[in-house]
N, C-alpha and C positions, 0 to 999 in steps of 0.2 A: 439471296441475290449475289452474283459474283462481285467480287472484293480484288480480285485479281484475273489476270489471262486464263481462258476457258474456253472450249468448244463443244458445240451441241455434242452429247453424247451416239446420238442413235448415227450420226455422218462417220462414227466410226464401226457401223456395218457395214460398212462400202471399204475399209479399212481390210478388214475380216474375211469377207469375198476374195480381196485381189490378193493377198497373200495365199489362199488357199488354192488359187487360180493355179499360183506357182509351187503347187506343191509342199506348203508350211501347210500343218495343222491347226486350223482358226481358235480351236479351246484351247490348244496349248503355248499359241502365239498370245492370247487371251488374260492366259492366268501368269502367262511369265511377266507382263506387263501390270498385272492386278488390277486388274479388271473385273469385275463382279458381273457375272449375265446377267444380271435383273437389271443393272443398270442401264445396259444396253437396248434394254425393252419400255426405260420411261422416257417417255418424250418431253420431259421437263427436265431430264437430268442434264448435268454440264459435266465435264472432265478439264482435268489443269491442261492447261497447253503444252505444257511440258513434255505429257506423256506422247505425243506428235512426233517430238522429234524423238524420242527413245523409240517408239515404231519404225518411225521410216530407217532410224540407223541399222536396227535390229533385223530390218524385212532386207535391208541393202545387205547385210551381213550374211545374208541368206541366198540371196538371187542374182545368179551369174547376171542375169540380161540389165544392164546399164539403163534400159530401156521401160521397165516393170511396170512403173506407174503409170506407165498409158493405157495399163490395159482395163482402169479403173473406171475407163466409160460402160466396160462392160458390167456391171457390178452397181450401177448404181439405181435407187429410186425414187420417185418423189418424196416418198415416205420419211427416207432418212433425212433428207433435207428440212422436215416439219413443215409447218404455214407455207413456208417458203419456197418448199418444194410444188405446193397445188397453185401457189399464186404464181409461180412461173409458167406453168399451161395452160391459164388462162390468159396468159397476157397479151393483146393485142396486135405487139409486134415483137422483134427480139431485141429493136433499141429501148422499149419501153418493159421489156424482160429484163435486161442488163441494168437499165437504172433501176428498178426495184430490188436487184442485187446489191445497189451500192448504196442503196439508201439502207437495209436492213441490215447490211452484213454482219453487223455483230452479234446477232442472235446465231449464227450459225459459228461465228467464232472473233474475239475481240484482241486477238494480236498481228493477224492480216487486215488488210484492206482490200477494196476495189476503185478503183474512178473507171467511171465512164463520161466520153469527151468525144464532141463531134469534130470532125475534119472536112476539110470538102471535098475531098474521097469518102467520107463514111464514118464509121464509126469504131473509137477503137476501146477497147476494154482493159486496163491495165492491174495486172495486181501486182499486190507486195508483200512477198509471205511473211513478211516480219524477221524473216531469220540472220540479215546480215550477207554474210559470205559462208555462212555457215555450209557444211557438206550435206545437211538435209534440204536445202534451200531451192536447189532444181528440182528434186524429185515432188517435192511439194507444190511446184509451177505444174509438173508433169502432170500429177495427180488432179491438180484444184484446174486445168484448162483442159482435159480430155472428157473430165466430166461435162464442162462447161459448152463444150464442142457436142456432146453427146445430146445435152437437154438444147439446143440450137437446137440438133437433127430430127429431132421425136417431135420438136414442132414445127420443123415446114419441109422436111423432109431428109432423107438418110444422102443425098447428094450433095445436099451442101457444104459449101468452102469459102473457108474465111477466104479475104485478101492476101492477106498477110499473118505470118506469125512471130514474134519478135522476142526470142531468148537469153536472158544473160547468163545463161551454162554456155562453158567453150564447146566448140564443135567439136562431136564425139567424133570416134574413130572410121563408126559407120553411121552416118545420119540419116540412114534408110529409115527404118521405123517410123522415124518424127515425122519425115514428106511421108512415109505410104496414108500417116494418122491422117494427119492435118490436111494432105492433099493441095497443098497451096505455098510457094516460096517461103521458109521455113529462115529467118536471119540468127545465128548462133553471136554471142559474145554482146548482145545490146544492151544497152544503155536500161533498160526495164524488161518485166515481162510485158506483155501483151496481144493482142486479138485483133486483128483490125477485120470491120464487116465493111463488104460495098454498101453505098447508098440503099442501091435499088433492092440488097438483101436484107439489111436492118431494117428497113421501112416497109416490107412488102405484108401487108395483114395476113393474120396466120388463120388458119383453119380450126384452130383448135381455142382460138381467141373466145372469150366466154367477160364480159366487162362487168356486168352484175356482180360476178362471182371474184373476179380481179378485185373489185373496190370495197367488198367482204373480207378478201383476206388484207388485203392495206390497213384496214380498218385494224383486223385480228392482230396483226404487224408494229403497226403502231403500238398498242397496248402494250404486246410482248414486249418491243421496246423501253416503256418507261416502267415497266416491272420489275427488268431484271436488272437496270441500269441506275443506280440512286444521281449516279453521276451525271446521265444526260437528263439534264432539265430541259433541254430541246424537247427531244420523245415526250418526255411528261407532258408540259406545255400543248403539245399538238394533243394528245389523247385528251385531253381535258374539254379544249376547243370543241377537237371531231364528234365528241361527246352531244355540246351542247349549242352549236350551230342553229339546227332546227328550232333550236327555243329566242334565237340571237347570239349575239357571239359573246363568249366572258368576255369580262370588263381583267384588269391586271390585280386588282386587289380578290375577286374572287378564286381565280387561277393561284393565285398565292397562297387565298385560306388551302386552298386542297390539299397544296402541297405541303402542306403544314409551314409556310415561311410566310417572313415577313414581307409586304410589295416589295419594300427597298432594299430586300435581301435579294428579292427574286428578278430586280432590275441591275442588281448589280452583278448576279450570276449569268445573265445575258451579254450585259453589257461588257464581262470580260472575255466573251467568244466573240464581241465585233457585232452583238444583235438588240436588236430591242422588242418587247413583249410584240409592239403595234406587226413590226415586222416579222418574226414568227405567224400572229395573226393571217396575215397577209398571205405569208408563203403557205398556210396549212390551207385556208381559203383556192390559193391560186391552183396548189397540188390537185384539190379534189376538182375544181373548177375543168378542170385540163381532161381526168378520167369523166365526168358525169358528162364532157361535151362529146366524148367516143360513144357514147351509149345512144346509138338512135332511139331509141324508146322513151325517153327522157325528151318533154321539152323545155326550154329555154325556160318558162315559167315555171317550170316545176323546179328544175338548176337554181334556180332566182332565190327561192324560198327554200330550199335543202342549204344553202352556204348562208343564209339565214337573212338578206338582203330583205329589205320590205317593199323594193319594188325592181322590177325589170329596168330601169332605165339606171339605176344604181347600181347593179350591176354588170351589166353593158360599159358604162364608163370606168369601174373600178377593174375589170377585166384588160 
């Protein structure tokens, strides 16, 4: 279980690709890094975060175009992304894409973040690549939003454009590249990264939308979550629940045996992120309550008795 900052291993085949795009050799970008191929091929494997920035320095050290990392939409697959990659093309819409981004994102790497946040233009997607002012810091916006712009396109189609694009790199020399990528008013020097989607594009159901299969990988998600993580006793807590729903919902003392602690350890490790057992409850309840209401094939009575309720009027009101 990682103990410190780490990144899915396999997300740096997309690494791999885009350097070789530009003419570096990917084994010998590979080994100079020390990197092991086999590693690259387990899908459980993690690598230090560290090694991110010693890439991007390394690939910059290499690549006249300022620009390089954009070209990483080309290069990528669901694959490398893991779980997370199949649960993003199933998802419904791309605001309920993006939030299942931000709710996972540590499995894919736990020294960035995401938030996603609505606006009443739409919806905007912000990340933070952890790195400070550092000089790897853009290129990692560059890389971590072309992709993200890429998997938008592969599900509702290769036209689409955000609203807005919102950068805190100074505006380069030539900022062609960035408008030909993004396609849409492009802001250099801001205040964060981020993505903004129109209403009518974030909300629009996708073709490719598949909810069965989305509420499969949340599940898969979750898990992954409180495995690799000793530290989020959130993730745990929900998996244990999502677990046992159907039979009724834990009570706090049995969530606790699982966990191997005590209740009043495990009420006090909530209680210092601002939460409590009942409200986790709640929020794993309302989570799944919100996907099994997308699923027309699902009725109401069946919802009723899946989130573990003993009767449809109870959960109507708790709803």
């Amino acid at each position: 279980m990682p103990k410190s900052e780490s990144t899915l291993a396999t997300v740096w085949l997309i690494v791999l690709r885009l350097v070789e795009l530009h003419g570096i050799d990917p084994s010998q970008f590979r080994r100079t890094l020390g990197v092991p191929s086999e590693t690259l091929r387990d899908v459980r494997a993690r690598l230090p975060s560290r090694l991110s920035d010693v890439a991007f320095e390394l690939a910059a050290a290499q690549i006249a175009d300022p620009a390089f990392a954009l070209r990483a939409a080309e290069c990528w697959h669901p694959s490398n992304l893991g779980t997370m990659g199949y649960a993003w093309l199933s998802s419904r819409t791309l605001h309920t894409g993006l939030k299942r981004m931000e709710r996972f994102s540590r499995i894919l790497g736990n020294r960035f973040s995401y938030r996603c946040s609505e606006e009443p233009a739409g919806v905007r997607f912000t990340y933070d690549h952890g790195r400070g002012e550092a000089s790897v810091g853009p290129l990692m916006t560059d890389f971590t939003f072309s992709i993200v712009i890429a998997m938008c396109r592969v599900n509702c189609g290769h036209t689409m454009r955000p609203a807005s694009v919102h950068l805190r790199r100074r505006a380069p020399a030539d900022p062609q590249p960035w408008l030909a990528f993004f396609a849409c008013p492009v802001v250099f020097g801001a205040a964060e990264d981020s993505i903004v989607l129109a209403r009518e594009v974030a909300e629009a159901p996708l073709p490719s939308a598949n909810i069965p299969l989305a509420n499969t990988f949340d599940t898969i998600l979750t898990e992954q979550m409180a495995g690799l993580f000793e530290d989020d006793i959130v993730s745990r807590c929900k998996a244990y629940v999502l677990h046992h729903l159907t039979s009724g919902v834990a009570t706090a003392p049995e969530v606790a045996r699982a966990l191997c602690l005590s209740q009043r350890s495990l009420q006090r490790k909530l209680a210092a992120l601002g939460l409590t057992f009942q409200g986790v409850v709640d929020e794993t309840r309302h989570e799944l309550a919100r996907r099994y209401l997308d699923d027309p094939a699902r009725s109401v009575t069946e919802i009723t008795f899946l989130l573990g309720f003993s009767e449809q009027s109870a959960f109507t009101r708790a709803f």
